[in-house]
N, C-alpha and C positions, 0 to 999 in steps of 0.2 A: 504494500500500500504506500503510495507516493504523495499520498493528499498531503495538503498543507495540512494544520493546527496552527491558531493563532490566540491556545486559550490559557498560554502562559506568558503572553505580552504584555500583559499589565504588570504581571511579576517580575518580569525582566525590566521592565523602564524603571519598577520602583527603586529594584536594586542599583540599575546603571545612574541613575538619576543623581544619587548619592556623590557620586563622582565628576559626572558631568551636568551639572546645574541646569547648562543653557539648553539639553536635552529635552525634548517634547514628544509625547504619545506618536505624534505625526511622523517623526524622525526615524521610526521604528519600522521597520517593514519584513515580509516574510521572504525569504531569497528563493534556489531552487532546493529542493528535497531530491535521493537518491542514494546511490551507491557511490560509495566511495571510493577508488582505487588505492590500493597499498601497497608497497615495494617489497612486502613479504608474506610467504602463504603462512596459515596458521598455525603450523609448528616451528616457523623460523624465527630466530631473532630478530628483534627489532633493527631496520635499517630506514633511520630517517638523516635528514640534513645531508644529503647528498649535493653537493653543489661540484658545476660541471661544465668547464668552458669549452666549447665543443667546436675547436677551428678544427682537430682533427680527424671532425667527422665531415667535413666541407663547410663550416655551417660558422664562420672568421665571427665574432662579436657576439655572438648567439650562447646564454650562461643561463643553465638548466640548475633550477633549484627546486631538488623534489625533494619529495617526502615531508617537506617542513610542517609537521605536527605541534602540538603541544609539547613542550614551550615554545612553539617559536615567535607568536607574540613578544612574550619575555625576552628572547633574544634577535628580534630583528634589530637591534644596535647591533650589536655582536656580528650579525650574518652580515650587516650592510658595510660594516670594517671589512673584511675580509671579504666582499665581494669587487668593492669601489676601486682595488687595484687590477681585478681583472675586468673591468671592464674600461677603464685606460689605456 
């Protein structure tokens, strides 16, 4: 089942709210629902933060960053250090 829900939206603003003040009900919207793709089957280790500058696939300037899971909020500083030199 893919249908939206949107009957934990008010739960969500009130907590977000907290943090970001200038935030409004309106602000809030339902994105796409689905399947997720993951970089490993269910008995593997976890393989996230893969990042991958990919000229030696033909593909000169092209920087594949997969897998970025939780945390990567948390560290998109971090990923963005360490990206900003390959993409120079």
């Amino acid at each position: 089942d893919y249908n939206q829900d949107d009957r934990f939206k008010k739960d969500f603003y009130q907590s977000v709210h907290r943090f970001l003040p200038s935030l409004t009900p309106e602000d809030i919207s339902l994105d796409s629902c689905g399947i997720r793709p993951r970089l490993q089957g269910p008995i593997d280790p976890v393989k996230d933060f893969v990042i991958s500058e990919e000229s030696n696939k033909g593909l000169p300037g092209f920087i594949n960053l997969i897998g970025i899971e939780s945390p990567g909020l948390t560290s998109s500083l971090a990923i963005a250090r360490y990206v900003k030199p390959l993409v120079a």
